[in-house]
Structures are given as C-alpha cells and as structure tokens.
C-alpha positions in Angstrom: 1.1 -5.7 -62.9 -2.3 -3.5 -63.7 -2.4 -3.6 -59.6 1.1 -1.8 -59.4 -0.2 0.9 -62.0 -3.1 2.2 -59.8 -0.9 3.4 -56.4 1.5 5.5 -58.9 0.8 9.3 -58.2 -1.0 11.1 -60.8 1.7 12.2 -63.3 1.0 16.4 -63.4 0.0 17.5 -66.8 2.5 19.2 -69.4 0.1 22.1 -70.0 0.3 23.1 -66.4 4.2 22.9 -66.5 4.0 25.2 -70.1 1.4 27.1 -68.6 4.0 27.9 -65.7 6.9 29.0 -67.2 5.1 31.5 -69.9 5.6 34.1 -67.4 9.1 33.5 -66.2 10.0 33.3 -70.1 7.9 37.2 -70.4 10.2 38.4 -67.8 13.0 37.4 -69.1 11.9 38.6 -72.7 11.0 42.2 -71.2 14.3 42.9 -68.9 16.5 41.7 -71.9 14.3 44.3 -74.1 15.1 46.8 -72.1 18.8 46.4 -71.5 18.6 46.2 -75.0 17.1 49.5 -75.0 18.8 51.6 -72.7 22.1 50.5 -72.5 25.0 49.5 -75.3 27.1 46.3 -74.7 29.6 46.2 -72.9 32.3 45.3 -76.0 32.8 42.9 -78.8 30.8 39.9 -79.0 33.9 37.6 -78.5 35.2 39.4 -75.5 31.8 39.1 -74.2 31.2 35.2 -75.0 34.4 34.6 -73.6 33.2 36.1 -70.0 32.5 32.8 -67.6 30.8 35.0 -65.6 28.1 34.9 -68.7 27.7 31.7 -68.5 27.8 31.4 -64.7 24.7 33.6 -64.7 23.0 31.7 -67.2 23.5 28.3 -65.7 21.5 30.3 -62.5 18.8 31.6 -64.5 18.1 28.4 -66.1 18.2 26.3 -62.6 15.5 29.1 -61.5 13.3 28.4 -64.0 14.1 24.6 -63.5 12.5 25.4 -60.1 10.0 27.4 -61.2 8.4 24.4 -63.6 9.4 21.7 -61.0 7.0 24.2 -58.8 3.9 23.2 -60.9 4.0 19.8 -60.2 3.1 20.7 -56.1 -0.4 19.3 -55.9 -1.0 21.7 -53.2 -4.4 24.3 -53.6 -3.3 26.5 -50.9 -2.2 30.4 -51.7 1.5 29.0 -50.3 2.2 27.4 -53.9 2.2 31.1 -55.0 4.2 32.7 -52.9 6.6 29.8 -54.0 6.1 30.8 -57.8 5.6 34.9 -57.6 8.9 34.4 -55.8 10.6 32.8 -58.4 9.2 35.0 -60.8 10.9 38.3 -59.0 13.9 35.9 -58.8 14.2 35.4 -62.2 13.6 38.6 -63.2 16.7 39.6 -60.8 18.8 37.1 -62.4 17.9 38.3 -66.0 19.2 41.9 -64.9 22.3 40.3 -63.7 22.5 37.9 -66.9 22.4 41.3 -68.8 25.4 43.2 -67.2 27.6 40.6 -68.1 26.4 41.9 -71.4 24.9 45.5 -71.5 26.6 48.4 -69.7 24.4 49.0 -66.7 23.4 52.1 -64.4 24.4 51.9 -61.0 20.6 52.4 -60.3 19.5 49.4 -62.1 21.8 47.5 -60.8 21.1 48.1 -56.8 16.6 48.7 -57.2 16.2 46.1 -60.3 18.8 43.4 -59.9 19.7 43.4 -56.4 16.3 44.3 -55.1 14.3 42.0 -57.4 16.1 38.8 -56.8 16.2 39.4 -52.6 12.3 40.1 -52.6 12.0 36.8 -55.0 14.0 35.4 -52.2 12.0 36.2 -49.6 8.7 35.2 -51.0 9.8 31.8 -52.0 11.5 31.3 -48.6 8.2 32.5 -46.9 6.4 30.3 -49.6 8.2 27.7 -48.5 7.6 28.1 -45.0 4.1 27.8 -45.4 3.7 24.9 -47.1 5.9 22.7 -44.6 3.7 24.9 -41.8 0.6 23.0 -44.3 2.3 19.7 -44.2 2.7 19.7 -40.8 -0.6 20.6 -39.8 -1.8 17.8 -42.3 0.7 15.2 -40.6 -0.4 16.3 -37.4 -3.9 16.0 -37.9 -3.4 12.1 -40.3 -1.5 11.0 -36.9 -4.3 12.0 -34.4 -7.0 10.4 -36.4 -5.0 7.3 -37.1 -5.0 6.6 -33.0 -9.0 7.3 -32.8 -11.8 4.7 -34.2 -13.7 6.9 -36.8 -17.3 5.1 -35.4 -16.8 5.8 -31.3 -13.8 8.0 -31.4 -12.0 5.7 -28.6 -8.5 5.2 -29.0 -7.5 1.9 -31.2 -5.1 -0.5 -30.7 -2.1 1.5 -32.5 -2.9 4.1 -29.8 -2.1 0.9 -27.1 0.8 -0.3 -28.9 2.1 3.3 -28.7 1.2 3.9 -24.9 2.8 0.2 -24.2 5.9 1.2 -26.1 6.4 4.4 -23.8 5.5 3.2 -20.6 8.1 0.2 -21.2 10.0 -0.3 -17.8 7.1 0.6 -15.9 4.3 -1.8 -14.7 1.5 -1.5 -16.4 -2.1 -2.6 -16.2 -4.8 -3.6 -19.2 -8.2 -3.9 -18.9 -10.0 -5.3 -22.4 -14.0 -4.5 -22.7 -15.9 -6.1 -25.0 -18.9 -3.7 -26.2 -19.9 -5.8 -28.5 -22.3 -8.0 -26.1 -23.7 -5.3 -25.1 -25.1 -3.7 -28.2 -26.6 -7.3 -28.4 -29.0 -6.4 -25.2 -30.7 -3.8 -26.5 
C-alpha cells in the first residue's frame, strides 16, 4: 500500500488556491462598489431577487472563479499559466458588471467598454492562454517521444524504435541485421 502512495501526484497546496482567488474576489469587490456608487437599483429588492436572470449571472460568475482556482493547480512555470489566469480575471470582472445590471441601473457606456469589452478581452487571453500551453504540451510530448526511441548512452535507435519501424513497414519485406557492440568494446 505505502508503494501505491508514492506515484500519486503532488496534491497542490490550499495557499496557492486562496492565494489565487484574492484577486478575482478584489474585482468583484471593486465593480460591485462602484455600481454601488454611481448607479441606483434597478427597483425593489423582491422584484429584483425574483429576476432569474440574477441568478443566471451568478451561477457564471461563480463557475469563472471555479476556473480561476481550478487554474492554480496547473503545475506549469511557463508565462502561458497567466495569460490563463489575467484572462479570467478580466472575465470575471466582465461578469461582475453584468451580475450588477441585473441589479443597478447601468449607463449604456458601462455596459458596451466595461462589461462587454472586459469579459471578450478575458476571453481572448484565456483562449490564447490556452493555446499556449497545449502549443507547451505538445512540444514536451514531442520531444518525451523522440527521446524514448534513442539510447540515452550512443544515441542509436532502441528496440521500441524497431518495433515501430516493423509495425509500419508490415506487408513489406523487410530485412534485420543485429550487431553486437558489446565484443567489441571487449578488444580494446
């Protein structure tokens, strides 16, 4: 059982997660301040808790941030990881601004430059973001399966290189010669 234990992955730590989503909670703290601020609400409190499109919004906002703490557990160093996360930040603080005007009475101008603008630039960060690191993972993949058909000591192809050269040249006739450079190391 103790065997089993050491080829889990490393669990990520809950300070990293925490550490992730202070931001996306300050965002969403300073857009609701200032639709606070600037505008009045849009009607009674009942009428407006009895809006589903409230509680549609809501149920994206909090899926965003689900994303957006899911992001910390990427084990990935490379700048990609933030284009992932500074995207989901301007997402979320596109969806807080359209949380709100199912709330607050809006200007037209926050609506088109600080809902509509913020959450299609947090779209296209995390989809570049994205992008990236499978471009990464590839590479890596790439790389993995071209060592994996080399010896690491002579660099000559092993014998899951042949297996893969017999397997595409089935139907074809096909000739193997074996060297053994092993007797001749013994000569010198």
């Amino acid at each position: 059982m103790p065997d089993l234990q050491k080829h889990l992955p490393p669990k990520a730590p809950l300070a990293a997660g925490r550490a992730n989503l202070l931001p996306a909670l300050l965002v969403i703290i300073a857009v609701s301040a200032l639709c606070i601020f600037i505008s009045k609400p849009l009607g009674p409190w009942n009428v407006i808790f009895a809006n589903s499109g409230l509680y549609i919004d809501l149920l994206a906002l909090l899926f965003l941030v689900f994303m957006l703490w899911n992001s910390a557990k990427v084990r990935m160093s490379h700048v990609a990881v933030n284009w992932v996360r500074y995207g989901l930040l301007l997402w979320i603080a596109g969806g807080t601004f359209d949380l709100m005007d199912e709330i607050f009475v809006q200007p037209r101008w926050m609506g088109y430059y600080c809902e509509d603008l913020l959450r299609l630039s947090g779209m296209l960060l995390t989809t570049i973001g994205i992008y990236k690191i499978i471009d990464r993972i590839n590479i890596l993949y790439v790389d993995a399966r071209s060592q994996s058909l080399k010896d690491e000591l002579t660099q000559l192809p092993n014998r899951r290189f042949f297996i893969d050269t017999i397997r595409e040249k089935q139907g074809h006739q096909l000739a193997l010669m074996i060297l053994d450079i092993g007797l001749l190391q013994e000569n010198k």
